[in-house]
C-alpha positions in Angstrom: 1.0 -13.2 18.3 2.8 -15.4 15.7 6.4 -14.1 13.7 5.8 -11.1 15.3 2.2 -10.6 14.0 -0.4 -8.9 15.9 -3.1 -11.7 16.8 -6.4 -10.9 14.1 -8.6 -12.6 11.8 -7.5 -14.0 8.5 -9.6 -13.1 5.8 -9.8 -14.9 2.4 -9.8 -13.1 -1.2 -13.0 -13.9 -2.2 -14.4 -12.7 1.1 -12.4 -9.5 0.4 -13.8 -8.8 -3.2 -17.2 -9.6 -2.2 -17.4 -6.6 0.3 -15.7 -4.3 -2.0 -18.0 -5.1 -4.9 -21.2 -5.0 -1.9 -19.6 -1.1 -1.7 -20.0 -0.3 -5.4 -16.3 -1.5 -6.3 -16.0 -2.7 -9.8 -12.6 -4.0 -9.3 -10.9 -5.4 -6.2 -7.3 -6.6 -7.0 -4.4 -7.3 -4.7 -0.7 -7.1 -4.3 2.4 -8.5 -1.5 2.9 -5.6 0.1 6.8 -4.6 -0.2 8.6 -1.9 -2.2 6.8 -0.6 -5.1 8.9 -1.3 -8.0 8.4 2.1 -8.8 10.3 3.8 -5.8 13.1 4.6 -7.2 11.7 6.8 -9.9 9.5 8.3 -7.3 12.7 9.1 -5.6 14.1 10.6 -8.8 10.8 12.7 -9.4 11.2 14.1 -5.9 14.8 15.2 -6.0 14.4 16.6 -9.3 11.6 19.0 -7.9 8.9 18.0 -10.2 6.4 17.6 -6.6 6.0 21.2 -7.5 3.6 22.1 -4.5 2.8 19.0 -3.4 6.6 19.0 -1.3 4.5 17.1 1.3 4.8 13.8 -0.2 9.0 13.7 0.5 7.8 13.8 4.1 6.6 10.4 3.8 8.7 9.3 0.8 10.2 6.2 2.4 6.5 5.0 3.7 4.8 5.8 0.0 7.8 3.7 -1.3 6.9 0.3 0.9 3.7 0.7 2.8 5.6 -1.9 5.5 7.7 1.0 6.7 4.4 2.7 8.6 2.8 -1.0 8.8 5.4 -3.6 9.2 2.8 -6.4 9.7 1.2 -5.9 6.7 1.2 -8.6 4.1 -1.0 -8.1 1.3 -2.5 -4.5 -0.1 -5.6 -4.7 -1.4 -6.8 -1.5 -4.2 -10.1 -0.6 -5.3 -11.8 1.1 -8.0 
């Protein structure tokens, strides 16, 4: 382990998009992982009651918020579509 970082391999971007597109991805972006800059509007949306019956998602608010809170050696998030 390095900084606290469990020991694994380090994939490249390009490696990364390759596989997704091999899978029938069209797109393959990424982001640093950290607190969405949406959060606090999620927040908002939450309190206000507009989850209607979805109230599971303020169970896990804080980890929907920054994915580092359930993965805190996490670095990059990579999307799909």
């Amino acid at each position: 382990m390095t900084d606290g970082l469990p020991a694994g391999p380090t994939l490249d971007a390009a490696a990364v998009r390759r596989w997704g597109q091999e899978a029938g991805l069209r797109h393959v972006g990424f982001a640093a992982a950290g607190p969405t800059p949406s959060a606090a509007a999620f927040r908002g949306w939450l309190a206000r009651g507009e989850a209607a019956g979805m109230s599971y998602l303020a169970l896990s608010a804080e980890a929907r918020a920054d994915p580092r809170v359930r993965f805190p050696w996490i670095r990059t998030v990579v999307a799909g579509a």
